[in-house]
ROFISE-593704 format. One record per residue (C-alpha): residue number from 0; x, y, z. Coordinates in Angstrom, 1 decimal, always signed. Example, Ala and Ser with C-alpha at 12.3 -4.5 7.8 and 13.67 -1.06 7.14 Angstrom:
{r 0; {+12.3; -4.5; +7.8}} {r 1; {+13.7; -1.1; +7.1}} 
This chain:
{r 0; {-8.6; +9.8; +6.4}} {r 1; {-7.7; +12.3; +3.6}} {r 2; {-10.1; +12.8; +1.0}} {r 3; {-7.3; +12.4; -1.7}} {r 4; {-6.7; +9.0; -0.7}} {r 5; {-10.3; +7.4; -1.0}} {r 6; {-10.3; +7.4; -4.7}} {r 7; {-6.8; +5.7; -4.7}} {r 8; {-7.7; +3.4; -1.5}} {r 9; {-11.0; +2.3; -3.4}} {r 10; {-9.4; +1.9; -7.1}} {r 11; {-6.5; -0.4; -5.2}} {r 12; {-9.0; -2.1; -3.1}} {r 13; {-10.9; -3.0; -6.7}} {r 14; {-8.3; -4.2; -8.0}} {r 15; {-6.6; -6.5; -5.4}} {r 16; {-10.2; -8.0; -5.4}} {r 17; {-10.1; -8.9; -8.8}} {r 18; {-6.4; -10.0; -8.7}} {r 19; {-8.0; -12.7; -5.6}} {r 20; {-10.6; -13.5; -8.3}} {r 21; {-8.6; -14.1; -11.0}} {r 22; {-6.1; -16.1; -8.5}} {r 23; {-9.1; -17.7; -7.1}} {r 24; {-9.4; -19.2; -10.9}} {r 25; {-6.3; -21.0; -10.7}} {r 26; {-6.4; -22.4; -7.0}} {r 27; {-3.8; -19.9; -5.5}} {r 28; {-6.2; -17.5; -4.0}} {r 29; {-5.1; -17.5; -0.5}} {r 30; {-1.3; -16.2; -2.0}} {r 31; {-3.1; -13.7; -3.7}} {r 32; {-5.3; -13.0; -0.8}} {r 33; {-2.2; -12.4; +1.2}} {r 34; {-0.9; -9.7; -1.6}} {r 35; {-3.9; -8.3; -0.8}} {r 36; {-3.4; -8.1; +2.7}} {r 37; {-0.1; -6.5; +2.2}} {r 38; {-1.1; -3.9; -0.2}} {r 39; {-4.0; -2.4; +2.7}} {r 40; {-1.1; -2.6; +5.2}} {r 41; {+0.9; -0.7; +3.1}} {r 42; {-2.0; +2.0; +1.8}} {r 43; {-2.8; +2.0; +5.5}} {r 44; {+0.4; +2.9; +7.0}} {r 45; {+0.8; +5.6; +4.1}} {r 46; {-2.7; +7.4; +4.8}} {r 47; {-1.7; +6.9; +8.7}} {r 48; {+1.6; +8.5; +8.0}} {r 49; {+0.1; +11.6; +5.3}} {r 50; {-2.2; +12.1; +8.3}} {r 51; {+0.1; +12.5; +11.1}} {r 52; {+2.6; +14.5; +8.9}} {r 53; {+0.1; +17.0; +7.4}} {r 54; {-0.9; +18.0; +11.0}} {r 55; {+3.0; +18.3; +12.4}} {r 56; {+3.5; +20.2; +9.1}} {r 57; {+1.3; +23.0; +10.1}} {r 58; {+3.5; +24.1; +12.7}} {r 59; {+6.8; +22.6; +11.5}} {r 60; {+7.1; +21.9; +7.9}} {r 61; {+10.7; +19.8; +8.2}} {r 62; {+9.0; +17.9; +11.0}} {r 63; {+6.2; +16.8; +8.7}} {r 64; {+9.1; +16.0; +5.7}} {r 65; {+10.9; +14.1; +8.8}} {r 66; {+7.9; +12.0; +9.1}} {r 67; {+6.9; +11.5; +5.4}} {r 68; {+11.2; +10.2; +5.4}} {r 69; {+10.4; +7.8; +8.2}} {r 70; {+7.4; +6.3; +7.1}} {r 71; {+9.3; +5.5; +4.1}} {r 72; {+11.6; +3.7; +5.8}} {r 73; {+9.5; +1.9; +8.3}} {r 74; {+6.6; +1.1; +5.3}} {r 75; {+10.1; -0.4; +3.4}} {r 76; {+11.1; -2.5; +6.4}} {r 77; {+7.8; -3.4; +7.2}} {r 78; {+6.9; -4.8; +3.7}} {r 79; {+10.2; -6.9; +3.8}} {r 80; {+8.9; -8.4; +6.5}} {r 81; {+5.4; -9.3; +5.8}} {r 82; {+6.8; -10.9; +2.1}} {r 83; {+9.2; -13.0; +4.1}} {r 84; {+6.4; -13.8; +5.8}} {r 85; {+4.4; -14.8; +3.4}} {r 86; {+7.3; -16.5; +0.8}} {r 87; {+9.4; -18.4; +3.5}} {r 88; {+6.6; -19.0; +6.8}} {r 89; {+3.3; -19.3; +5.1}} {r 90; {+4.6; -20.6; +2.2}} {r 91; {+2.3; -18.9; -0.5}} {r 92; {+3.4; -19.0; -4.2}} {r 93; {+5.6; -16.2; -4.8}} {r 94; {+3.5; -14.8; -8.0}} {r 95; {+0.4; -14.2; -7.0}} {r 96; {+1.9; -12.9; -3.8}} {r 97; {+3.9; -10.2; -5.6}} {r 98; {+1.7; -9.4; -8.8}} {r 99; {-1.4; -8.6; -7.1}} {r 100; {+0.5; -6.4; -4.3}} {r 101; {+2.5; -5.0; -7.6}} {r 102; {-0.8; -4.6; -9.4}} {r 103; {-2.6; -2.8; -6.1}} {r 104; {+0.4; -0.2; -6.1}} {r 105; {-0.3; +1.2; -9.9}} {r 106; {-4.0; +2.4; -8.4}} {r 107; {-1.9; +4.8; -6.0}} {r 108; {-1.2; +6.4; -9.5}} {r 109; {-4.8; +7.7; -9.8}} {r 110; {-3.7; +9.9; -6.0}} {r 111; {-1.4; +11.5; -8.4}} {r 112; {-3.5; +12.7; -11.1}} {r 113; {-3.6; +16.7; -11.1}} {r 114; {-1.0; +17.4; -8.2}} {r 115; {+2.0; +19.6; -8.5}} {r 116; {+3.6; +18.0; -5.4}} {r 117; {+2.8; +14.6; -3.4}} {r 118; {+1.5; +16.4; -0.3}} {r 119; {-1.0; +18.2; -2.2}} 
């Protein structure tokens, strides 16, 4: 994994943990669990995706763009899914669903902290 994204990956994994918790407090921690689930799917598929396009960039640097563009749009569609999922098939409360998936997301904001560009 890139060394940039442990801090972020550990900071998000904190808090969607203490999201559960504090979900766990009012009897919807399996909703809250699932956020959970879909934030690391989504941190995943981004590290995946920084991975694979950092090492096609070093021979073609649109090809690694061309995948950063991609994973956008497959992260997007994937996402879509796995809340439909969880909203219409599972059935989970839609709050604790969203917020702690919302919350998890603002730790990607610690990745960002001293860069110029995202792929630094």
């Amino acid at each position: 994994m890139i060394k940039s994204l442990d801090k972020p990956i550990k900071i998000q994994g904190l808090i969607g943990l203490l999201m559960v918790a504090i979900f766990a407090t009012q009897g919807q921690a399996m909703g809250a669990g699932y956020g959970f689930f879909v934030g690391v799917m989504n941190v995943l598929m981004l590290s995946f995706t920084f991975r694979k396009a950092n090492k096609r960039a070093e021979d073609d640097a649109k090809a690694g763009i061309l995948i950063l563009y991609m994973s956008a749009v497959i992260r997007f569609v994937l996402l879509a899914v796995l809340f439909v999922l969880g909203l219409q098939v599972f059935g989970f409360e839609p709050m604790p669903v969203v917020l702690t998936f919302v919350i998890m997301q603002i730790g990607q904001v610690f990745n960002l902290k001293g860069k110029q560009r995202l792929t630094d």
